[in-house]
Each structure stands twice: as structure tokens, then as C-alpha cells.
N, C-alpha and C positions, 0 to 999 in steps of 0.2 A: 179669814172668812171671806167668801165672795159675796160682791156688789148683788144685791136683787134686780134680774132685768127689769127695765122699765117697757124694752118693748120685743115684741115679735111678731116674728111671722109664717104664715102657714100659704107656701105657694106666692101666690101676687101679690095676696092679702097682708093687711099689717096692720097690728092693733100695742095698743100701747096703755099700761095700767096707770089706775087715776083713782085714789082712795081705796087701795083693795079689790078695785072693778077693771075687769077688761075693756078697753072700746076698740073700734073695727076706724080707721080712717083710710080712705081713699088716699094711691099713692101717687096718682097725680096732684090732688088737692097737696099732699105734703110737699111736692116738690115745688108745688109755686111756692107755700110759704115759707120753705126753706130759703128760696133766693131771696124775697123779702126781707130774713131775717139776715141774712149773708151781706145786705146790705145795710142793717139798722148798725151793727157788729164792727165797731172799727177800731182799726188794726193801729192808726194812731189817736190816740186820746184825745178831745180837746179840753179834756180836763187833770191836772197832774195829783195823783192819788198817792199816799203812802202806801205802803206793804200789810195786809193786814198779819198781823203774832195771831197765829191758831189759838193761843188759848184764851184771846179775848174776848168779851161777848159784842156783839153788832153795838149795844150800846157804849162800851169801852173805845170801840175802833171811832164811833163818830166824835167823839169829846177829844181824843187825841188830836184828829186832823188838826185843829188851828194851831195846836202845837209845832207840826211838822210841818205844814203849809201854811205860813202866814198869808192872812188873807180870808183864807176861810172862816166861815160863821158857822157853828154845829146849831142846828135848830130841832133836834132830836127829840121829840115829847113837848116840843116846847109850839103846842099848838094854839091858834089865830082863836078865839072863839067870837059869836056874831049873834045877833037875832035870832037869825035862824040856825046858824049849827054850835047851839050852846050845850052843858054838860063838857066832850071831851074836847069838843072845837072840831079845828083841821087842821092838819101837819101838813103844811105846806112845803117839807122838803126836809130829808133829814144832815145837807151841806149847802153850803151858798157860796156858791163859788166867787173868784174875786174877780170877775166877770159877771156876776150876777146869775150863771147859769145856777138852775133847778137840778139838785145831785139827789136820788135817791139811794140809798144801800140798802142791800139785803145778803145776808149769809144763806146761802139755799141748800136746802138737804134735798126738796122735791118739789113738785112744782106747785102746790098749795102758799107757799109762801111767795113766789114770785106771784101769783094770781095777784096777791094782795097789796105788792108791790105796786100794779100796773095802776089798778084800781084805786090806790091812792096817789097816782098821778093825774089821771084823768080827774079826779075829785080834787085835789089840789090848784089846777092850772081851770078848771070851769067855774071854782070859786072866786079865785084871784081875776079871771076876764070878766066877772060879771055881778060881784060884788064888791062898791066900792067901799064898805065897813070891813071888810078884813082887805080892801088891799091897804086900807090906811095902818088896818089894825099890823098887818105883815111891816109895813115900812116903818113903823113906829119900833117895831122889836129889831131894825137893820138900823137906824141909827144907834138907837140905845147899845148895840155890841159892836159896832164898827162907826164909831161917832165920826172920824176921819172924813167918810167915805157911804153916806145914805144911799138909800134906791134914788136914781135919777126922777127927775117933775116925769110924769106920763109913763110910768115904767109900766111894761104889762111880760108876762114871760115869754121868750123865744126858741128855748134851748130848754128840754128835758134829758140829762144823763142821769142812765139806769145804770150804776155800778154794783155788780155782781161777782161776789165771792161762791165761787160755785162749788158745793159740798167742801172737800177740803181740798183746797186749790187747783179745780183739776183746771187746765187751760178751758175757757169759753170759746165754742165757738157753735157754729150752727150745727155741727155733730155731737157736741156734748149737751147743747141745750134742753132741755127734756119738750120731746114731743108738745106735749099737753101749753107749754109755756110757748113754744114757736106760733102755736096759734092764739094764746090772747097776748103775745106781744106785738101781733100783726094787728089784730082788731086796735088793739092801744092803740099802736100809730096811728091808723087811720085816722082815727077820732081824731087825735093831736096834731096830725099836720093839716088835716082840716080845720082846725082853729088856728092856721099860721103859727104852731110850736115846731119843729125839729126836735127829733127825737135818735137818742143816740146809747147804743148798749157798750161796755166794756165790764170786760174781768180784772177784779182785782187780784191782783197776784199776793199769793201767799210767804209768808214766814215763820221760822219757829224761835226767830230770836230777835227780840224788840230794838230796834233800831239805836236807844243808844248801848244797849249792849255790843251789839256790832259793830260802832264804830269804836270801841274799848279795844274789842276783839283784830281790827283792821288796825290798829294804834299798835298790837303787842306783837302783831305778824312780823 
């Protein structure tokens, strides 16, 4: 069965579908925020990720990491709540890297679910600058699972990686990115290098056999 396009074009024109609906975008506007994106998009990681197995759900992949990368904190569901964002809280990051970087994940079929991705970046890192009840409350959950090794005295965040499994592993890059996502992943940054964050995209690369399978497998070769 073929992919449904996401985008086309009629002449100069180019529009690109978004819940069922066509929209019409200017093609110079997309090519500035292509190079934008061409530059959020890097080609070496500064964060090292395991392989995500296809047949595992976003939540299975983030609970493994500390497994495969020691170091890492999964913070997945396991949200800050405050005064003011009480009920589900705020997910402050669904990896904690052993650098401290902000790792978000997302498994994307389209680009509804990256929107949501960004959006709790920017909610996550405007919480933590300016609430000091969940930044206590974030650092009190980073010693309790890395007792070793706490958030440093004055720690505020610097570093946002957006790690992205894009549909079923296609390569990321700013041609496969979906349209609609190139542009609120530009707005994201802005915001976020505006508040002295760096912000950084990569694709997680796919598997279809869980890692210590594979090394079973590289063992009987």
C-alpha cells in the first residue's frame, strides 16, 4: 500500500495536508524554515541513544534506555506537579541525559504528535526557568534515581534534544520532516534559544531486533 502524500503542488504553489485539511504555504517562507530546520538537525548527536525495536511502544523504548545507557534517568509519566500545574503536573523531559541534557521522544506517524512534542518542551524548560517549586520538586526526583550524581546548586536547563523516531525509521532529515512540523519546530526554537536553551533535533534509528538479541545473534555468526 502507498504512503498518503502529505504534500503538493499545483504550479509554484505548494500546500501540505494537516488533519484531513489542505493548507497553501508560501515557497519561500518554506525555504527559509527549511535551512532553519537543516540547522536544528544534527548529523552528529550530542546525545548517544539506543536503537529503538519497532515493536515497542514510545513507553517501553524510554524505560529501556538506563538499561542500555547507563547514566540515563527515564522520567516518562513521571511528572513535577506544583501549585500551580497540579492534577497531571508537567513532564519535564521524557530522558535525562548523563549530562543533564532535556531528551524528549516521540514515535511520529504525523505531525500532530510532534506539535505536542515541541509544546511540551517549551512548557517544560518555562516551568523549570521560573518556577522554583518544581525546579526543587525536578531535582528532588534526580537525586532519588541517580543518588551518585544530583542536579548541580543553580542548575537551570541549557540543552533541549528532540529525539525522533520518524514513522517507521525513515532517515530524519529536513526532507522527510513533515511540512506542518518544520514550522512549529522553528517557532519552538525561537522561543527556546531566546531563553538561552539550545535546541537540537535527531532521528532515532530503527530496529527490528532488540539488542540483546543481537548480540546472541553476532555471538553465533
Amino acid at each position: 500500500m502507498r504512503a498518503a502524500r502529505t504534500t503538493r503542488r499545483r504550479g509554484a504553489r505548494r500546500f501540505f495536508l494537516l488533519d484531513g485539511q489542505w493548507y497553501e504555504i508560501g515557497e519561500a517562507y518554506l525555504e527559509a524554515i527549511r535551512s532553519q530546520v537543516e540547522r536544528l538537525i544534527i548529523g552528529t548527536p550530542s546525545v548517544d541513544l539506543p536503537a529503538w525495536v519497532l515493536g515497542d511502544k514510545e513507553r517501553d523504548y524510554n524505560e529501556s534506555v538506563p538499561d542500555l545507557r547507563p547514566g540515563y534517568v527515564c522520567f516518562d509519566r513521571d511528572n513535577v506537579r506544583t501549585a500551580l500545574h497540579r492534577g497531571n503536573g508537567v513532564e519535564i523531559c521524557d530522558l535525562l541525559s548523563p549530562d543533564d541534557v532535556l531528551v524528549m521522544v516521540k514515535r511520529a506517524k504525523g505531525s500532530d504528535a510532534l506539535s505536542h512534542l515541541f509544546g511540551q518542551a517549551v512548557v517544560a524548560v518555562q516551568t523549570l526557568l521560573h518556577s522554583p517549586e518544581a525546579m526543587d520538586g525536578f531535582a528532588r526526583k534526580v537525586a532519588a534515581a541517580r543518588p551518585s550524581r544530583p542536579l548541580p546548586e543553580g542548575f537551570r536547563p541549557s540543552r533541549v534534544v528532540f529525539a525522533i523516531l520518524l514513522k517507521d525509521g525513515t532517515n530524519l532529515t529536513a526532507d522527510t520532516l513533515f511540512p506542518f512540523s518544520q514550522v512549529t519546530l522553528m517557532q519552538t526554537a525561537k522561543i527556546l534559544e531566546a531563553w538561552g536553551v539550545e535546541v537540537e533535533v535527531i532521528g532515532i534509528q530503527a530496529t527490528a531486533v532488540p539488542p540483546s538479541q543481537a548480540g546472541i545473534r553476532h555471538l553465533a555468526a
